[in-house]
RODO-2510 file (C-alpha; in nm, 4 decimals, decimal comma):
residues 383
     n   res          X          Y          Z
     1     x     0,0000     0,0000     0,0000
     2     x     0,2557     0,2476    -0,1277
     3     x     0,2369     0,5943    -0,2752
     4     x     0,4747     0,7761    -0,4829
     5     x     0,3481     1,1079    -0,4212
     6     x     0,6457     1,2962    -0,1991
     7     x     0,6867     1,5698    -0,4286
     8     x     0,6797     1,6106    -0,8150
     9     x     0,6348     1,3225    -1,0127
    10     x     0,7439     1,2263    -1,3627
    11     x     0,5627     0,9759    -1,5863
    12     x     0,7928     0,6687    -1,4631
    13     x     0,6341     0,6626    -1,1029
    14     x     0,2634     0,8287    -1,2519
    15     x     0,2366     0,5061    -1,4309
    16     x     0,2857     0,3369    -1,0948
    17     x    -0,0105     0,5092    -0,9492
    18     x    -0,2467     0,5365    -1,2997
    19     x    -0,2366     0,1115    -1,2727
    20     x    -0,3344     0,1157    -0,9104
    21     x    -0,5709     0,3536    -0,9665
    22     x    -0,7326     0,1662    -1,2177
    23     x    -0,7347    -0,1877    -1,0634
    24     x    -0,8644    -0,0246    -0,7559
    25     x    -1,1616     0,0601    -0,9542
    26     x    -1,1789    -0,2500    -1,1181
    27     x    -1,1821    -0,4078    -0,7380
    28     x    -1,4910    -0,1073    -0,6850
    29     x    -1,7111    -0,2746    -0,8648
    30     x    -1,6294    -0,6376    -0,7428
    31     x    -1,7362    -0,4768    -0,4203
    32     x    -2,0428    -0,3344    -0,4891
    33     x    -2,1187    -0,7056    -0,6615
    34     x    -2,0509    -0,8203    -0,2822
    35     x    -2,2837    -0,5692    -0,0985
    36     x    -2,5365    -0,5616    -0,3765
    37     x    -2,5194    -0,9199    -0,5734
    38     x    -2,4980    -1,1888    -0,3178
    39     x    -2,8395    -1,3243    -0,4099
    40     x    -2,6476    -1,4675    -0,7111
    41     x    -2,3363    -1,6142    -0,5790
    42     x    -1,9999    -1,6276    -0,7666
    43     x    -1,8442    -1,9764    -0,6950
    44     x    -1,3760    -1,9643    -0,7336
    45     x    -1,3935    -2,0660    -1,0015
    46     x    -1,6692    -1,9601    -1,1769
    47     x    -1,9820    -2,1937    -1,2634
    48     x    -2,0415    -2,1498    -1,6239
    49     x    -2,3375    -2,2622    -1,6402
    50     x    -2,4888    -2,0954    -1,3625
    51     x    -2,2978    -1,7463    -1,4224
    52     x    -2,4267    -1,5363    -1,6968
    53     x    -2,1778    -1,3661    -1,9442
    54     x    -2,2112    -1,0258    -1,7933
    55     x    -2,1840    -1,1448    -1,4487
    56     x    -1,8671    -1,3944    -1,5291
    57     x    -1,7058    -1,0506    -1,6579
    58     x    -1,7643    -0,8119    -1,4138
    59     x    -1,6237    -1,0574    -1,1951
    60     x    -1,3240    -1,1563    -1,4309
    61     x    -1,2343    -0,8142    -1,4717
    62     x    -1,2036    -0,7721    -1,0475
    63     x    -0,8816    -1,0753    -1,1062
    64     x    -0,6451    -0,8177    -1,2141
    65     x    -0,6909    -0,6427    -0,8967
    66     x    -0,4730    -0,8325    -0,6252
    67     x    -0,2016    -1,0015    -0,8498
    68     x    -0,1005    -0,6039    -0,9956
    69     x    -0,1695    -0,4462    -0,6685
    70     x     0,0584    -0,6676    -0,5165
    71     x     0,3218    -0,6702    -0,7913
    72     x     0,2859    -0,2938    -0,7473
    73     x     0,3506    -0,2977    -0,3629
    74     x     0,6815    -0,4770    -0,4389
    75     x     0,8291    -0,2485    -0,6572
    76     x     0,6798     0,0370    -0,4285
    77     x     0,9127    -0,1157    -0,1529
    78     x     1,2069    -0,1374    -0,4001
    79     x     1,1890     0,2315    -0,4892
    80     x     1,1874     0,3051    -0,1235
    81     x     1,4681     0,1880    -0,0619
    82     x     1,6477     0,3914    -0,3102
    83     x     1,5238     0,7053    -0,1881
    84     x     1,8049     0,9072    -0,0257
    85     x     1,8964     0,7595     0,3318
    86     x     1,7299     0,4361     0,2883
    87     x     1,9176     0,0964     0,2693
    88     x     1,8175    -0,2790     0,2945
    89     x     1,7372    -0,2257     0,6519
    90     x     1,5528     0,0970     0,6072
    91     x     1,3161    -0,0622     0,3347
    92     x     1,2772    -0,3993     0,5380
    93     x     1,1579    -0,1500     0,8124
    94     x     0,9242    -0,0049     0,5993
    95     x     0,8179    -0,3117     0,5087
    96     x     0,7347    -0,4914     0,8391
    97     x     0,5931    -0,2003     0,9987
    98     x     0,3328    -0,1275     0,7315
    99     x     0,2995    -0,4871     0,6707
   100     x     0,2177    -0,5426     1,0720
   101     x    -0,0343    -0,1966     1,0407
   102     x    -0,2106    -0,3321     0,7651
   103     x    -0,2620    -0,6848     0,9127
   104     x    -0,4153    -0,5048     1,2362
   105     x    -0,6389    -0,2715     0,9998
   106     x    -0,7642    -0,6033     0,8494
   107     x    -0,8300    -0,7506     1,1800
   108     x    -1,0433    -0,4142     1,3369
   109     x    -1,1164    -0,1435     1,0702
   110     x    -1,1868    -0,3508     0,7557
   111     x    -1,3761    -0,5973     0,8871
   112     x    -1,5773    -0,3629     1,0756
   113     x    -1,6471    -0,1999     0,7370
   114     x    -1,7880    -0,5175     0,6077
   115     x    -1,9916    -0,6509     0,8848
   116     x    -2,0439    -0,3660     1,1242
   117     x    -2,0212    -0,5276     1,4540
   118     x    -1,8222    -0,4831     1,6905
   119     x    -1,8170    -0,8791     1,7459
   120     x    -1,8765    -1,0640     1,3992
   121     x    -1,9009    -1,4463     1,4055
   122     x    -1,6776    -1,4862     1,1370
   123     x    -1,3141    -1,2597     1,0697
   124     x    -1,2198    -1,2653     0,7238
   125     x    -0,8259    -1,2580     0,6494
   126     x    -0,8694    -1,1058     0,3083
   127     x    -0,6210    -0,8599     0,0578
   128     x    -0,5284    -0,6467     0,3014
   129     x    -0,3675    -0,9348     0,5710
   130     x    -0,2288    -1,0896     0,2455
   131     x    -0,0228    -0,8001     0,1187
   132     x     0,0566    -0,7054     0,4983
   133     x     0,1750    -1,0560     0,5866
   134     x     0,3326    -1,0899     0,2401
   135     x     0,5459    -0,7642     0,3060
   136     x     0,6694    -0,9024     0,6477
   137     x     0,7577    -1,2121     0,4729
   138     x     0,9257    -0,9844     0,2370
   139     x     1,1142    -0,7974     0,4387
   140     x     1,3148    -1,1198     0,5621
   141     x     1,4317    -1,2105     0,1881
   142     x     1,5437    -0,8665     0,0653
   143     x     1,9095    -0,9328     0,1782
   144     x     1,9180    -1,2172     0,0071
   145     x     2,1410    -1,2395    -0,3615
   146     x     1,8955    -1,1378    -0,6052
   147     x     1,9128    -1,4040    -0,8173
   148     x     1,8038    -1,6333    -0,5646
   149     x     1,5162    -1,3548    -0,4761
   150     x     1,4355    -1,4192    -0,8308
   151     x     1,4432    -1,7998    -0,7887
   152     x     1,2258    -1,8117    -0,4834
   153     x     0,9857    -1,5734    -0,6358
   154     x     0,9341    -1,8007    -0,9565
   155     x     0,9653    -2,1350    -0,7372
   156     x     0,6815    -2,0260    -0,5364
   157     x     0,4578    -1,8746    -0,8174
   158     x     0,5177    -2,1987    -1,0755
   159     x     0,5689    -2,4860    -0,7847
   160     x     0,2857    -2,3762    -0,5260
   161     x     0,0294    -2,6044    -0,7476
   162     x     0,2063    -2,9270    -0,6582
   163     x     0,1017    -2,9039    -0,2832
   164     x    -0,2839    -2,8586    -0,3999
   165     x    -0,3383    -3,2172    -0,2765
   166     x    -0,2069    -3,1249     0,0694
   167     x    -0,4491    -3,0759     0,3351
   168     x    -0,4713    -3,0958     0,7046
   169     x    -0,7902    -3,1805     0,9187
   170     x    -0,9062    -2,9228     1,1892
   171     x    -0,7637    -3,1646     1,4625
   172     x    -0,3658    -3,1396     1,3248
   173     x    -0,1183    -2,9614     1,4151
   174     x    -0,0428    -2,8208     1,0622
   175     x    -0,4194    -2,7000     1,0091
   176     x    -0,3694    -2,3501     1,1236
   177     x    -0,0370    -2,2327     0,9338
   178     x    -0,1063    -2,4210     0,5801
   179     x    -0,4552    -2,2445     0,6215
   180     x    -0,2739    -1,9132     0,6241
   181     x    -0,0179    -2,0648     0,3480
   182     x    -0,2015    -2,2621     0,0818
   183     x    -0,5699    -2,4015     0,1776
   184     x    -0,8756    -2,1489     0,2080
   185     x    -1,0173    -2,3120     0,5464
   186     x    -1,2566    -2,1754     0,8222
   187     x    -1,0249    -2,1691     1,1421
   188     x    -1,2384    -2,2275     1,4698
   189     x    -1,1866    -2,0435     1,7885
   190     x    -1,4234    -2,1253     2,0101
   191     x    -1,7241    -1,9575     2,1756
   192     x    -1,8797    -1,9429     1,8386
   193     x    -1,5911    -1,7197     1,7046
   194     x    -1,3991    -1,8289     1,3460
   195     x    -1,1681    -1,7079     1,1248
   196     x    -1,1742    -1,7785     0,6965
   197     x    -0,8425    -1,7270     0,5305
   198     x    -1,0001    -1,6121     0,1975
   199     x    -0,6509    -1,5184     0,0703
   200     x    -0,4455    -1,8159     0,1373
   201     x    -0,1100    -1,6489     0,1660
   202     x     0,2121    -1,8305    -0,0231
   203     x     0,1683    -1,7090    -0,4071
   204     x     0,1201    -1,3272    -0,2851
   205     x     0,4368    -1,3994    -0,1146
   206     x     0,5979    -1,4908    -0,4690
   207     x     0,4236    -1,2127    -0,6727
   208     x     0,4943    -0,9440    -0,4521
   209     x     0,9053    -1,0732    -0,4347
   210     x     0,8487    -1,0284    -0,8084
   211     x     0,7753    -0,6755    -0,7898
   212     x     1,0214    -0,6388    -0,5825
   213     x     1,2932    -0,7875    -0,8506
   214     x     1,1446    -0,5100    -1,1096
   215     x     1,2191    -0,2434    -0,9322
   216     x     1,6016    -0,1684    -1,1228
   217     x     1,3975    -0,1575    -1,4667
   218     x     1,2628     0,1980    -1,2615
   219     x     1,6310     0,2847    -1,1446
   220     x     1,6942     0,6407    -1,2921
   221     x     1,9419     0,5486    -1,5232
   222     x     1,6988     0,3197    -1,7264
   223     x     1,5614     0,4297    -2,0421
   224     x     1,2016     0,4738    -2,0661
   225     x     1,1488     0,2940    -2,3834
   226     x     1,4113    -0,0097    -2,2827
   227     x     1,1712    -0,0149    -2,0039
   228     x     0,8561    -0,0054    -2,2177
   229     x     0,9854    -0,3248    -2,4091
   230     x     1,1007    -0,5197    -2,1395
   231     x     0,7558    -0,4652    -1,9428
   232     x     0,5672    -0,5732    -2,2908
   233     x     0,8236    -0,8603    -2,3888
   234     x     0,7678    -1,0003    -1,9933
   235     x     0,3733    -0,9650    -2,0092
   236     x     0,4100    -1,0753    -2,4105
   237     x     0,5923    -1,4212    -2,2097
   238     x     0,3466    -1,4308    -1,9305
   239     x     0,0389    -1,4483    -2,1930
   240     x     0,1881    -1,6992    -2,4156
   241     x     0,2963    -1,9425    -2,1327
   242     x    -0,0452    -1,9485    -1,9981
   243     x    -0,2044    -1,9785    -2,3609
   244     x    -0,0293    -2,2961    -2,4124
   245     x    -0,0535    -2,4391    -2,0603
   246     x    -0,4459    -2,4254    -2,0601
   247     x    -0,5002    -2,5011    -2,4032
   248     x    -0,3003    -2,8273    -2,3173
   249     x    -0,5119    -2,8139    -1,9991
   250     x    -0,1746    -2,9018    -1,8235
   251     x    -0,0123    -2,8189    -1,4847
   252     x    -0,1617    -2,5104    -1,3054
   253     x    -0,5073    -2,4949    -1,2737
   254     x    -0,8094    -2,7217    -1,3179
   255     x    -0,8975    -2,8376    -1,6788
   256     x    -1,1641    -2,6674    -1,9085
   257     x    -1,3756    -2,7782    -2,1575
   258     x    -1,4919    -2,6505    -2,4742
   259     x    -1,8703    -2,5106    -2,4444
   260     x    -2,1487    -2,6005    -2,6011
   261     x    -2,0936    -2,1819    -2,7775
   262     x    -1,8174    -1,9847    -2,8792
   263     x    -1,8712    -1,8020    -2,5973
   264     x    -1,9007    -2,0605    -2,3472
   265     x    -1,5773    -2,1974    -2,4644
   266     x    -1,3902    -1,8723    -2,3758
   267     x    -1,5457    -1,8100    -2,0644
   268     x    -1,4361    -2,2058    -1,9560
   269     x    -1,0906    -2,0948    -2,0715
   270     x    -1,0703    -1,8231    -1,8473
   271     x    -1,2529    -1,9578    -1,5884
   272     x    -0,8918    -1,9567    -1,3920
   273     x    -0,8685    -2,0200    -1,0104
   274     x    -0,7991    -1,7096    -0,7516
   275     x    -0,8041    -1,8737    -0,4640
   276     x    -0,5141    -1,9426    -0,3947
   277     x    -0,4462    -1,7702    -0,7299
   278     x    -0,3332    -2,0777    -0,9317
   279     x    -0,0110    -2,0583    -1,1803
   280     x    -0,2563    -1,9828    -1,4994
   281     x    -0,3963    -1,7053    -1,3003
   282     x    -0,0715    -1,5624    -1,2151
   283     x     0,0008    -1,5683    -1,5861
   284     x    -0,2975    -1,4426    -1,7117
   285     x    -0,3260    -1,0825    -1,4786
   286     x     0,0475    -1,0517    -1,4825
   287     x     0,0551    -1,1007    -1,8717
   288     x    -0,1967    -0,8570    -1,9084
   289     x    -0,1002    -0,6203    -1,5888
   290     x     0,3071    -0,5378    -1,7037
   291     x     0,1924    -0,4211    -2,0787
   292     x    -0,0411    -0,1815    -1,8932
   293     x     0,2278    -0,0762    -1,6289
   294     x     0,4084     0,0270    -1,9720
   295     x     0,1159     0,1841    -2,1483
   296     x     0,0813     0,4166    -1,8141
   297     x     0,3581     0,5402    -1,8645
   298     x     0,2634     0,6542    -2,2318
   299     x    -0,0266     0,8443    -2,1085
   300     x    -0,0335     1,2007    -2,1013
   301     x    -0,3614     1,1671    -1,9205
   302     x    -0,4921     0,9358    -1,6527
   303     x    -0,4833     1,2335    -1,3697
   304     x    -0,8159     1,0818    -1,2022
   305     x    -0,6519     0,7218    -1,1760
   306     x    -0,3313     0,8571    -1,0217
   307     x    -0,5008     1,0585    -0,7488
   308     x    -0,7054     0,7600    -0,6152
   309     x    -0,3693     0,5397    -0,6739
   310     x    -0,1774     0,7608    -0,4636
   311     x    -0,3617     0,7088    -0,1828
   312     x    -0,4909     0,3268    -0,1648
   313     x    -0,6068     0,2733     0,1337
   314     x    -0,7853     0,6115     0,1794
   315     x    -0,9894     0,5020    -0,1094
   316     x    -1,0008     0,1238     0,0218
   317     x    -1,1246     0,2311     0,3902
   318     x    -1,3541     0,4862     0,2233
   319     x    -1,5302     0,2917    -0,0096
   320     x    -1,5964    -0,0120     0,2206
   321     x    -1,7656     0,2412     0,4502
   322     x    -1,9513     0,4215     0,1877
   323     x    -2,1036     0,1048     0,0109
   324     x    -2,1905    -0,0716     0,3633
   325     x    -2,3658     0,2538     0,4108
   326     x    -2,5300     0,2575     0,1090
   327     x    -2,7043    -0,0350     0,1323
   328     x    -2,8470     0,0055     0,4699
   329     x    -2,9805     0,3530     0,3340
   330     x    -3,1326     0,1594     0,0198
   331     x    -3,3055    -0,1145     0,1990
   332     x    -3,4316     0,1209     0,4330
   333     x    -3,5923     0,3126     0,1647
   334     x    -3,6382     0,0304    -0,0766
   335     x    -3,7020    -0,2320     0,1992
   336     x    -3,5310    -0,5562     0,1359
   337     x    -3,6001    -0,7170    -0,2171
   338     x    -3,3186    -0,9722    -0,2469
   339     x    -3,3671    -1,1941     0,0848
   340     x    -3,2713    -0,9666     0,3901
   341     x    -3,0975    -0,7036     0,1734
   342     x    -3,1998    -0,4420    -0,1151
   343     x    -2,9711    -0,6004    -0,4050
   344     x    -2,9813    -0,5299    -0,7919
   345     x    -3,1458    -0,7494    -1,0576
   346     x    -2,9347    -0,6507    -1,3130
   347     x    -2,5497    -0,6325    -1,3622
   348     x    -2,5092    -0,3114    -1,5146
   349     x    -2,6291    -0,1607    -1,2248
   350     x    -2,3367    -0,2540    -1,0259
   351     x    -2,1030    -0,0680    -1,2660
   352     x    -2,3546     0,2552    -1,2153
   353     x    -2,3044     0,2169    -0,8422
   354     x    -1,9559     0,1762    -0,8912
   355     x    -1,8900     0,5284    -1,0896
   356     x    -2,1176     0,7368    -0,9002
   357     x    -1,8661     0,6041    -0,5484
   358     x    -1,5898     0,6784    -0,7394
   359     x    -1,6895     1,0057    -0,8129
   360     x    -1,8186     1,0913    -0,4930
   361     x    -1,4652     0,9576    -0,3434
   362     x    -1,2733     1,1202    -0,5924
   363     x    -1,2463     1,4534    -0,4261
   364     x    -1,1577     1,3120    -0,0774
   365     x    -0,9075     1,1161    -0,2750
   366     x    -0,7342     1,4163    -0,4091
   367     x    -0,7839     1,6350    -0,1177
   368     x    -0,5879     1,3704     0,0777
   369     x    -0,3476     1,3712    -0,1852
   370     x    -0,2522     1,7296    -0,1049
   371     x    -0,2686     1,6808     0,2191
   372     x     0,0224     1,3539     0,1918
   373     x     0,2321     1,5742    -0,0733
   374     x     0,2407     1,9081     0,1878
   375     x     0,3036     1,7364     0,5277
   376     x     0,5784     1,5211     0,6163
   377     x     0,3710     1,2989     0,9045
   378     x     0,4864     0,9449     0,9502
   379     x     0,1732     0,8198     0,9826
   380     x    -0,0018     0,9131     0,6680
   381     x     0,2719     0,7483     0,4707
   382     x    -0,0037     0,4219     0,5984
   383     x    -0,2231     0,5999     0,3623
***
């Protein structure tokens, strides 16, 4: 959860913030799908032949989301450290304490934005704990050679699929941790408390160390368009790998099947896993995510995208708050139409809801901009 904005910035580190500003709006309307949509539930991966096509994309477009956000939040934490005065140990610093901050916002102000209780049944360990608990794992490789960085970070991203068939029961000892690592699993506490690890943790971990590893093609003696083709040539490899591994339905993901339509054949092709993200998922949003990073960086617009990218999780805390509010004002005025909530009946409407919240929250976002740019506080670097 980085920002570049600490004083003027040129089009290598606006590009940074245009692509999180756009995923983050991509991940807007995945949200209002959750407050508004749950009468028609989205299954990891999708059912195809319970999902209609504009459904199955709205949701397809929210996977680019976490895999760039987190490759972004690597290379945020590499250009920290080149910053005058900080070293390996001031970036794993930075690292572990916003990783720690953001695993405690996940645990109090996040999921209080989704279930507003002060006690829920259930705490979700979603994309916030991941990235958190990812930079704290971080943090303890960065002194490491880089070419074994490197290795670990492609080990873990093509390898993690062979320990699919690994599991645990809720009465061993290695329940708990490979929960957190590798297998989404409800964790029970007692007294009627549980906890879901909806991000299973270990191929953030790799991701993320990948970002991390891109960070020289930003050093300032790179050339922009070297940069350009080594982003597009990466993404160009990314795309083609997982082209060929799911067409030979091979290693990485579960198989597909061509559809009774042209259509349903391409929606069972990218019909990829998220959680954990599987290898052909990886490929897919990182094959289509590094060609964009490069395209930012093109733009001579794209102002809008890098104010809300500039301060993630002003616009993450904000947004939560604003849609959880929504909906208790709509069902109070609506009354409840889908089961116990007011929900849409058709998609579009979620992508409505989502531009009117980004407008309203674009403001605030740039206000708080300002605001990060013109003081020097510690603590809104969190922001």
């Amino acid at each position: 959860m980085l920002s570049s904005a600490s004083g003027p910035i040129g089009p290598r580190l606006a590009s940074i913030d245009r692509l999180r500003g756009l995923v983050m709006l991509l991940m807007l309307v995945d949200h209002v799908r959750e407050f508004f949509f749950l009468h028609q539930q989205v299954a990891d991966p999708m059912s195809i032949a319970s999902t209609s096509p504009q459904l199955f994309f709205t949701r397809f477009a929210s996977h680019f989301c976490a895999p760039v956000f987190v490759l972004l939040t690597g290379l945020g934490a590499w250009l920290h450290g080149t910053r005058a005065g900080n070293g390996p140990a001031g970036t794993m610093r930075f690292m572990l304490t916003r990783g720690l901050v953001l695993m405690a916002l996940e645990l109090s102000v996040i999921n209080f934005a989704w279930s507003f209780s002060l006690q829920p049944p259930m705490i979700y360990l979603q994309v916030i704990w991941a990235i958190g608990l990812s930079m704290v794992t971080v943090a303890a490789l960065i002194r490491l050679p880089r070419p074994l960085q490197i290795f670990i970070a492609l080990a873990i991203m093509f390898g993690h699929n062979t320990l699919d068939a690994v599991h645990f029961t809720s009465a061993e000892p290695g329940f708990i941790p490979w929960a957190i690592l590798h297998d989404r699993s409800v964790i029970e506490l007692g007294a009627g408390f549980s906890v879901r690890t909806s991000y299973p943790l270990l191929p953030w971990i790799g991701i993320m160390l990948l970002g991390y590893q891109l960070g020289p093609l930003y050093g300032a003696g790179m050339d922009a368009r070297r940069r350009q083709r080594l982003l597009c040539r990466l993404g160009a490899g990314c795309m083609t790998l997982f082209v060929l591994l799911r067409l030979a339905n091979a290693y990485g993901d579960h198989a597909w099947q061509v559809g009774n339509t042209v259509l349903e054949s391409l929606m069972a092709f990218l019909n990829v896993t998220k959680y954990p993200p599987s290898l052909h998922f990886i490929l897919l949003t990182l094959g289509v995510g590094l060609p964009l990073l490069a395209l930012m960086e093109r733009l001579d617009t794209g102002q809008i995208l890098a104010n809300l990218g500039r301060v993630p999780m002003f616009f993450y805390v904000s947004h939560l708050y604003l849609l959880h509010l929504l909906q208790l004002l709509l069902t109070v005025c609506f009354g409840p139409n889908q089961g116990p909530r007011f929900g849409f009946s058709e998609v579009w409407q979620l992508w409505a809801l989502a531009g009117l919240v980004a407008f309203l929250l674009s403001r605030p976002c740039r206000w708080f901009g300002r605001i990060k740019q013109s003081r020097k506080a510690r603590w809104l670097s969190y922001f």
